[in-house]
C-alpha positions in Angstrom: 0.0 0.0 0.0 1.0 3.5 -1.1 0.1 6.6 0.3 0.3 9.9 -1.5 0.1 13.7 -0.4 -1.1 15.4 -3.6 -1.6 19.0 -4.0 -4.6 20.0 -5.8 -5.3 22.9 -7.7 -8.6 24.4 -6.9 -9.7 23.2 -10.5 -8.0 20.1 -10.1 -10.1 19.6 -6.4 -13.2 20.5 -8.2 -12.9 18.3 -11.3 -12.5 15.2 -8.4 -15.5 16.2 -6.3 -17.4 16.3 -9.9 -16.4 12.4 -10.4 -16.4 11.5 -7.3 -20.4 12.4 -7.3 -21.2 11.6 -10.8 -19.6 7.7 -10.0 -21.3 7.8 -7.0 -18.5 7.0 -4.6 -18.0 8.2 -0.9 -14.0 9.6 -0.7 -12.2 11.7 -3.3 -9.3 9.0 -2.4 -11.6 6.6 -4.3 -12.0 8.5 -7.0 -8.4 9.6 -7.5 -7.9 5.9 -7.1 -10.3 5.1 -10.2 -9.0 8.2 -12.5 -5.4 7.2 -12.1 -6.5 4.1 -13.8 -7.3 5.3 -17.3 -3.3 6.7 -17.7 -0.2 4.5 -18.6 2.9 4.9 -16.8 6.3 4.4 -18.6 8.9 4.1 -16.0 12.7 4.4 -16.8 15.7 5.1 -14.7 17.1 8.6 -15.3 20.2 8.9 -13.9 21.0 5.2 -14.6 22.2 4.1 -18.3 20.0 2.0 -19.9 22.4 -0.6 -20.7 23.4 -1.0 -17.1 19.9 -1.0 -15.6 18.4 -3.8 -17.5 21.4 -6.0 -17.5 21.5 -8.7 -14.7 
């Protein structure tokens, strides 16, 4: 389990409580929970060169 402190815009806060009530759900946790769902996430080392990170 993760836990994350994120700092919403007052747009971003509003566009949350908006589909947090449209889906019905109790916590804006939940429905940060659900929207993070619709993005893929590429993750790659940065200060790491690629040849050394993926080689066992």
């Amino acid at each position: 389990m993760v836990k994350i402190l994120i700092d919403l815009s007052d747009d971003e806060d509003k566009i949350v409580e908006v589909y947090k009530l449209m889906n019905n759900l109790k916590t804006k946790q939940e429905a940060i929970k659900q929207i993070v769902q619709y993005f893929k996430v590429d993750i790659k080392p940065k200060n790491v060169k690629e040849k050394d990170y993926y080689s066992v």
